[in-house]
C-alpha positions in Angstrom: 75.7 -91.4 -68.0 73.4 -94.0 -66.5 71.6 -92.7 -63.0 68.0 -92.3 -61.3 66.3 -89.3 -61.1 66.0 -88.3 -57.6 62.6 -87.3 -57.6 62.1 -91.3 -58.6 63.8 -92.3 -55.7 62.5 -90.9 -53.5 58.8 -91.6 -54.4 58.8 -95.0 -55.2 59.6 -97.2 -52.4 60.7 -100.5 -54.9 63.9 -98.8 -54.4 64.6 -99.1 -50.9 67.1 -102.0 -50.5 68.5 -101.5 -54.0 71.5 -99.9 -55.0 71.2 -96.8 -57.5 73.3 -94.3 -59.0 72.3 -90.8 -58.9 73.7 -87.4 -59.7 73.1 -84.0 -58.7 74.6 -80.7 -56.8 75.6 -80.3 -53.5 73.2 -78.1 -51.3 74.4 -78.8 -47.8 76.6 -80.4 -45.9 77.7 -81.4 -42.7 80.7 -83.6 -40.7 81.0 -85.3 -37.8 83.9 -87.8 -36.0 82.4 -90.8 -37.7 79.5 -89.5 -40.1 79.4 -87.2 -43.2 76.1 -86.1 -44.8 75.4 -84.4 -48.2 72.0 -83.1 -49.3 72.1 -83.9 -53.3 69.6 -81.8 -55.3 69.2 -83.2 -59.2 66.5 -80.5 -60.2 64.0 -83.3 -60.7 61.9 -82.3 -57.3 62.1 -79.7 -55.0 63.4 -82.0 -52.3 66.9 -82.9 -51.6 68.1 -86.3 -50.7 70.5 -87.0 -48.2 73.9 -88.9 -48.4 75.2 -90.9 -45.5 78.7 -91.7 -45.9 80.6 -93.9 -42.8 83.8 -92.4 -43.0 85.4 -95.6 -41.4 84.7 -97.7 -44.3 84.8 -94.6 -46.9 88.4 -94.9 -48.0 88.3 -91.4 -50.2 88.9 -88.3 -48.7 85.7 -86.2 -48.4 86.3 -83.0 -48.5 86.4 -82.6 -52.1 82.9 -83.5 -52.4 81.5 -81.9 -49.5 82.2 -78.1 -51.1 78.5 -76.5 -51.8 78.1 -76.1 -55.7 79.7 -78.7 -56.9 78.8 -82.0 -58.8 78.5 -85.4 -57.8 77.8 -88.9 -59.6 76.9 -91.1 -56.1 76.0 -94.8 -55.7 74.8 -96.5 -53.5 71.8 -98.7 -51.2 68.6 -97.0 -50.4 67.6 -97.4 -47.0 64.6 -95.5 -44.6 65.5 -92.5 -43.5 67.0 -92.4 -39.7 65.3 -88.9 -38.7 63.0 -88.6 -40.8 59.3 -89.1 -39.9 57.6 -89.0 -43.5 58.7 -92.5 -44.5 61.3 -90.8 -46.4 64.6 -92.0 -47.8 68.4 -91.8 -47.7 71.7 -93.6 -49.9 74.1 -95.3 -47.7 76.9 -94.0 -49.9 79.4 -96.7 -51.5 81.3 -94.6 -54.0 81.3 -90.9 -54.9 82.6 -89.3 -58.2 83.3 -85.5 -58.5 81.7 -84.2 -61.6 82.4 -80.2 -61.1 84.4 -78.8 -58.7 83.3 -75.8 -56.8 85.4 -73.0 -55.1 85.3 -71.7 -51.7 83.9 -68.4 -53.0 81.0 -70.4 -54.6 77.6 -67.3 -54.4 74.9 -69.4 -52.6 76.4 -70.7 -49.5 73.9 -72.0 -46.2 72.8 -68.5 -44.9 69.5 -67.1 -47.1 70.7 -64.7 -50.1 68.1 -62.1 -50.9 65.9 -62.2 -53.7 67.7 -58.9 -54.7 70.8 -60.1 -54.2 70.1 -63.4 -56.7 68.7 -61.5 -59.3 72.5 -60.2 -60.0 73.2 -63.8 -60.8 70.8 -64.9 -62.8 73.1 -68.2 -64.0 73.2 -69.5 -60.5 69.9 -68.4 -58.6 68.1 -71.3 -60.5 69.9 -73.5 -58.0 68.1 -72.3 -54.5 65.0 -73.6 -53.7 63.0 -70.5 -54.1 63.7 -70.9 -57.9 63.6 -75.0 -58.4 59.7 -74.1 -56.8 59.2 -71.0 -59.1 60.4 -72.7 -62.7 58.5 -76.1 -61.7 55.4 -74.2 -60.8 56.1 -72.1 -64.4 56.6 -75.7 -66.2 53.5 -76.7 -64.3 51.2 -73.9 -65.1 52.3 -73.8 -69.1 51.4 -77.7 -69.6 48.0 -76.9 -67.8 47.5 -74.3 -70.2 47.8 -75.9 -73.6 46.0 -78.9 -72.0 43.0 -76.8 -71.3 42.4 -75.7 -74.4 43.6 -78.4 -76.8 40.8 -80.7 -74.6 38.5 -77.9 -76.4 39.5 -78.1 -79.8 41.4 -75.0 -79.8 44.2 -74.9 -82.6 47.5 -73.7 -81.2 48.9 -71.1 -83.7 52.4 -69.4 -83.7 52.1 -65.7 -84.9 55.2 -63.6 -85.9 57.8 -62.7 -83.4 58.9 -59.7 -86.1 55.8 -57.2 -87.0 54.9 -54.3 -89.0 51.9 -53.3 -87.7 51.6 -52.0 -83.4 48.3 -54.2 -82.1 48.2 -51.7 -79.3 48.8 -48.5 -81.2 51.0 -47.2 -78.7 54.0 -47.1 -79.9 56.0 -49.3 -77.8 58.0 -51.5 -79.7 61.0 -52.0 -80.1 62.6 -51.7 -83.7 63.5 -54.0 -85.8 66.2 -53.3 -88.1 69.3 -54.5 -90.4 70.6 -50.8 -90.4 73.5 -50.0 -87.9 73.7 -47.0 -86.4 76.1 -44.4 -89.1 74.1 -45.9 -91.9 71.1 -43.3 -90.6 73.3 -40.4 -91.9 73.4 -41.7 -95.1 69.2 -41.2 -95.1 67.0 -38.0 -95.4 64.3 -39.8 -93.9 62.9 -42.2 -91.8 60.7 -43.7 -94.9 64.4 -43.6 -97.1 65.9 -45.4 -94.2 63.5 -48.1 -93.6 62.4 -48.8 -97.6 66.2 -49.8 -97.6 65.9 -51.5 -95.0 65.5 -55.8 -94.9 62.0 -55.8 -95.0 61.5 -52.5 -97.1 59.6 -51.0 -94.4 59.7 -50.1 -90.6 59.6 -53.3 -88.4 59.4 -54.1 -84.7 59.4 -57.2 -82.4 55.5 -58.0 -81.7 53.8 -56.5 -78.7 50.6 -59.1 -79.2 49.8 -62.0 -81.2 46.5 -61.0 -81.7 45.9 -59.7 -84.7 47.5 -62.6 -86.6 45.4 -65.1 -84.1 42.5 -63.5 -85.4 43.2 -64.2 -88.9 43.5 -67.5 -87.6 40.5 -67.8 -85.6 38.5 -66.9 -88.5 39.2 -70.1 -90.5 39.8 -72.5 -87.2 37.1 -71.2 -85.0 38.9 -71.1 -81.8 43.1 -70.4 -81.4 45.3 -69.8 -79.4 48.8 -68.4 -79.2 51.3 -68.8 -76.3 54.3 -67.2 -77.4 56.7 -64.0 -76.1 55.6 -60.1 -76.7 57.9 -57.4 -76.2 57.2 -53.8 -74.8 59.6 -51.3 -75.0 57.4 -49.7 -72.6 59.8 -47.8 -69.3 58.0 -49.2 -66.6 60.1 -50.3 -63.8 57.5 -51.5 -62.2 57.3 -54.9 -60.1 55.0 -55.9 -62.6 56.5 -55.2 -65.8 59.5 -56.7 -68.0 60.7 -56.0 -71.6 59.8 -59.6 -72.6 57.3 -61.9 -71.5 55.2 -64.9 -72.2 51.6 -64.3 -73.4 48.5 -66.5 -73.6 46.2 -64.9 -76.5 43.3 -67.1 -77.2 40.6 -65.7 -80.4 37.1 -67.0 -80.3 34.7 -66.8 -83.6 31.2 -66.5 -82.7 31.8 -65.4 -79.4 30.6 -62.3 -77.9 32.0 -60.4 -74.3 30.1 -62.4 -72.1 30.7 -66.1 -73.9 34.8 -64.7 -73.4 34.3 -63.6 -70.3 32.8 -67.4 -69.0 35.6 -69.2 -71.1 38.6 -66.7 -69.2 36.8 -67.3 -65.8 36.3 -71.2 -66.7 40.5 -71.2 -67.7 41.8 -69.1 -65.0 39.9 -71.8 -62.4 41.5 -74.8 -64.5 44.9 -73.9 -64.5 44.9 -73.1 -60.9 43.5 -76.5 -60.0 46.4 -77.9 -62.1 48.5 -76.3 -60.0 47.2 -76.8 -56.5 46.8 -81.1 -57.5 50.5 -81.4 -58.9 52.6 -78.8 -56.9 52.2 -79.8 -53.3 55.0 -79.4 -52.1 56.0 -76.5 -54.4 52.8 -74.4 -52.4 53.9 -75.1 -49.6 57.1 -73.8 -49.8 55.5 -70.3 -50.9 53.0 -70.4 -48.6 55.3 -71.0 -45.4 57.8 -68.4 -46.8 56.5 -66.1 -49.4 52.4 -65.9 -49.1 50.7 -67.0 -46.0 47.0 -68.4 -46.9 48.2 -69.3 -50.2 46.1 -71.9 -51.1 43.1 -71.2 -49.2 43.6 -68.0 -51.8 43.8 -70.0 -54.5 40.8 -72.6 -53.5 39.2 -69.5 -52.7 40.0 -68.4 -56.9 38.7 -72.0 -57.7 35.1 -71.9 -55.5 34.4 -68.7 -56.5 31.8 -67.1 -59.0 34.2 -64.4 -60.4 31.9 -60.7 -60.4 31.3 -59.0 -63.6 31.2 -55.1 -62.8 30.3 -52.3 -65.1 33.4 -49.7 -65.4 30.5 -47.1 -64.3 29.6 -49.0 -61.6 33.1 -49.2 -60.2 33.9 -45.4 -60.4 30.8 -44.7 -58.0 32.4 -47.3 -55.2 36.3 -46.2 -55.6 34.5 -42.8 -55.6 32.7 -43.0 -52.8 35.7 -45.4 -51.0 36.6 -44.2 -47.3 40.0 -44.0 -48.6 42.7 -41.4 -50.2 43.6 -42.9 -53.3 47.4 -41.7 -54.9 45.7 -41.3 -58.6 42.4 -39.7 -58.4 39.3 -41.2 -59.8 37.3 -39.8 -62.2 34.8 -41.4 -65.3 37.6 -41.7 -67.9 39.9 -42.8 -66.1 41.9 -45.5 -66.5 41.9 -48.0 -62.9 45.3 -47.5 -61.4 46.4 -50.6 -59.2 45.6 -49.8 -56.3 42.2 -49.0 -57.6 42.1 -52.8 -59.2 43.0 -53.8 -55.7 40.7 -52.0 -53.7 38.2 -53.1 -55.5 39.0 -56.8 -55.4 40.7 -57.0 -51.8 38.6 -54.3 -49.7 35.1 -54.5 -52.0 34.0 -58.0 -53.4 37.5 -60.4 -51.6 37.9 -62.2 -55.3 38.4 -61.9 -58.6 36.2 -59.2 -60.7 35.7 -58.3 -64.5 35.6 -54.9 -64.8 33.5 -54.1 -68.0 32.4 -51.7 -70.8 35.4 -49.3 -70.5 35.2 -45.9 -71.9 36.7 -46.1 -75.8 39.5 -43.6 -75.3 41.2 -45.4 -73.0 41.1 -49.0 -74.8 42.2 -50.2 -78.1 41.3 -49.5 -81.6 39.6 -53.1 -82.0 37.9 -53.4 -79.9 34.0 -54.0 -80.4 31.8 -50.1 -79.6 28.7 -50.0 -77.3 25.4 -48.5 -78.7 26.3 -45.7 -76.2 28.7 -44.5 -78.8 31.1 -43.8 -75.4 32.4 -47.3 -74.1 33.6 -50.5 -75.6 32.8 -54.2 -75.1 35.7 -54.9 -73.6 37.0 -56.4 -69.9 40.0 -56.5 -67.5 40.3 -59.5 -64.7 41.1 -58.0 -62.0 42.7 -60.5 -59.3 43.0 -59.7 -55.1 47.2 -59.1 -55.0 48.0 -58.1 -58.1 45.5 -55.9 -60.3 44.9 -56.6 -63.7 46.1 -60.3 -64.7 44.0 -60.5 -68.2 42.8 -57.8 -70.7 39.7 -59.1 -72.8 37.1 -57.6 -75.3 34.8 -58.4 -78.0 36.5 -57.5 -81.4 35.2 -54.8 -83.6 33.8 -57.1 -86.7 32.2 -53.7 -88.5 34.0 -52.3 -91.2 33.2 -49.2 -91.1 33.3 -48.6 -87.2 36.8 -50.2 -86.9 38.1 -48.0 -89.6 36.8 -44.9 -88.0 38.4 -46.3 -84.6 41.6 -46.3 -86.5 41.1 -42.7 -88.5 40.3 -41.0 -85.0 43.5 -42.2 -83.7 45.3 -41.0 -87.1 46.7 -44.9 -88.0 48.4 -46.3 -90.9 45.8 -48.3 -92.4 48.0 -49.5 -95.2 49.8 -51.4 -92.0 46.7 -53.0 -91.1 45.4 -54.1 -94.5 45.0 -57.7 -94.1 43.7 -57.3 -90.5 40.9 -54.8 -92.3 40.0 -57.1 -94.7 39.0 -59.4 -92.2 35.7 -57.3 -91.8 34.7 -57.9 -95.5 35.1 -61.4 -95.8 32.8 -63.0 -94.1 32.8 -61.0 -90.7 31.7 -62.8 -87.5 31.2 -61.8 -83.9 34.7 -62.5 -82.4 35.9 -62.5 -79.0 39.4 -63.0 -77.3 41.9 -62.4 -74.5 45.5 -62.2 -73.5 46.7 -63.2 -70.2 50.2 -62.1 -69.0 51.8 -65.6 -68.3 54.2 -64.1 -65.7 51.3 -62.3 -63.4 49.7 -65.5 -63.6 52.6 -67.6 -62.3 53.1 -64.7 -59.4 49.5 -65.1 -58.6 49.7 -68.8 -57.9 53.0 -68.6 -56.1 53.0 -65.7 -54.3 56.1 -64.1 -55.6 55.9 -60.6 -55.7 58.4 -59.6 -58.3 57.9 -60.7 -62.1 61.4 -60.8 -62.3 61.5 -63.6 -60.2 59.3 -65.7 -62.1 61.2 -65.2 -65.5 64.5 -67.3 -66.3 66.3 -64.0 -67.2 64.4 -61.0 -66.9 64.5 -57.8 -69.1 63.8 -54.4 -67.7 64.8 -50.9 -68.3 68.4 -50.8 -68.6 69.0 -54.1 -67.3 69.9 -57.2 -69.9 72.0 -60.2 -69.5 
């Protein structure tokens, strides 16, 4: 049907005087002897615009359309607002049209549901203004993403959703199969079962695009992937979901520190995007969710983000005037309220943590002459910990295969990834950025599972 986004009305003031049609949900309302008002919410902006009907020449009766929920096609003449003090605007309202009803026991009524509570209704929470912010920061933050790197000749790649090869090695993922579940009597084995299975081997949904970006990335130069991963890791953390988005970039001809300026150089983009086209979004989160927001975030932006040696950062959480929960030791892997420490109490912004011992990182990533660390980096942010894992990419034949002997892999499973080292090898470099964190980061929304359209955790899917 034929209406005007709201957003559109009430930023551009050619429409004051004129009549429009708009359409939207109710959000509030309130009635008086001679005066109704509606707030109408469209999704377009996190504002709502208010309805003024004159219930002496409104011949229809109101209370239909007054019910919180439900759907309304309304026309009429823009006109300044009466209260407002913004230069904002209001409809004189000339007809109204009920698109939806609502009921009385309608979830989200006036008083302030808690974040807990919404996440039980995952189809309706989108409707309160702590999600309109959230998703138009998320829609935000993923346009500034591809923007920044196709205005750097990255190619944007989609790798495979279904997988037969773990990138982490760990043994998280969940399986992928055609099989139900009495057809596993019918087997002796798991290699029986899954060679008559659909793909003739064991499958699983893809934790990481990253091997399949750098097969990419060696015939494009620079990639990217921004896609979903799934970890059927049981976490039930505030920072952890079955499924979500991931930013994977793979850089030829780039060694740790050239990824390590490019991730620094991104993270600072993005975030301006944000702060420039979600005023009113920030604002929001910073009067109710984060206090100093944005001074945070211009703080992320000013900054020259430190670059730390692993070592280095042992010897200060070792020496910290603090008890920590998880001790600390060399070999250790940092713990988040290590990560925070280090960035909230120690340098107040944003740190690469570098050269990690090898145990406690991935098979490909890129070994040290010290024959005990790798080249490889986690961004740790003040708030949250770790927001991107980073290395330089083991381009040695030999070393990666004895990376991936010592941990007693399939190589057969990583064939084509191996063969990558043979054919033309190259210094490589890349990173994966948890889209989620990120969008907490900017927002100040503590939970992923508030940031994610319809989060999936341990035990928990809808």
């Amino acid at each position: 049907m034929k209406h005007t986004d709201i957003i559109e009305v009430l930023t551009d003031r050619e429409y004051v005087g004129k009549e429009v049609t708009v359409c939207g949900w109710v959000r509030t309302a309130r009635d008086s002897k001679n005066m109704a008002f509606i707030e109408l919410n469209d999704g377009t902006c996190l504002k709502h615009i208010q309805l003024v009907i004159d219930k002496e020449t409104f011949a229809k009766p109101l209370a239909e359309f007054t019910k919180l929920g439900s759907s309304l096609k309304v026309t009429g003449t823009v006109v300044p607002s009466a209260v407002a003090q913004d230069g904002g605007v209001e409809i004189n309202v000339t007809d109204l049209a009920l698109l939806g009803a609502c009921p009385e026991d309608y979830p989200l009524q006036k008083k302030r549901t808690s974040l807990d509570t919404l996440r039980t209704m995952p189809h309706l929470r989108v409707r309160t203004n702590t999600f309109n912010a959230v998703f138009r920061v998320r829609s935000v933050l993923a346009t500034a993403i591809h923007e920044y790197f196709q205005a750097r000749h990255y190619v944007y790649v989609n790798t495979p959703i279904i997988t037969g090869s773990d990138c982490e090695g760990a043994g998280e993922m969940f399986t992928v199969t055609t099989h139900s579940f009495e057809d596993a009597a019918n087997y002796k084995s798991a290699d029986e079962f899954y060679a008559d299975d659909f793909f003739g081997k064991s499958a699983g949904l893809s934790v990481s695009g990253q091997l399949e970006g750098e097969v990419a990335a060696m015939a494009f130069g620079k990639i990217y992937t921004f896609g979903p991963s799934f970890r059927a890791e049981n976490s039930n953390t505030t920072k952890h979901v079955a499924e979500f988005w991931h930013v994977e970039p793979e850089v030829a001809f780039a060694e740790l520190p050239d990824i390590i300026e490019i991730a620094e150089d991104m993270i600072k983009s993005i975030t301006k995007a944000v702060m420039e086209r979600c005023p009113a979004e920030l604002e929001f989160f910073e009067k109710f969710f984060e206090p100093g927001l944005r001074e945070k975030l211009q703080h992320v932006i000013d900054s020259e983000f430190e670059v730390l040696d692993y070592t280095k950062a042992i010897e200060i959480l070792e020496s910290a005037p603090v008890e920590f929960k998880f001790p600390v030791s060399w070999g250790c892997d940092l713990q988040t309220e290590h990560e925070r420490y280090i960035t909230e109490e120690v340098f107040k912004k944003p740190v690469f943590v570098i050269n990690y011992p090898k145990e406690i990182k991935s098979f490909y990533m890129k070994q040290n002459p010290d024959g005990k660390t790798v080249a490889a980096t986690d961004l740790l942010v003040p708030g949250i910990g770790e927001i991107i894992g980073c290395s330089e990419r083991e381009a040695d034949y030999n070393k990666l295969l004895e990376a991936m002997r010592v941990r007693n892999m399939n190589e057969d499973d990583y064939k084509d990834y191996i063969d990558l080292r043979k054919f033309g090898s190259v210094p490589h470099s890349g990173f994966g950025l948890g889209f989620e964190r990120m969008l907490m980061y900017v927002t100040g929304v503590q939970n992923i599972r508030d940031v994610i359209l319809f989060p999936r955790t341990v035990g928990s899917i809808r």
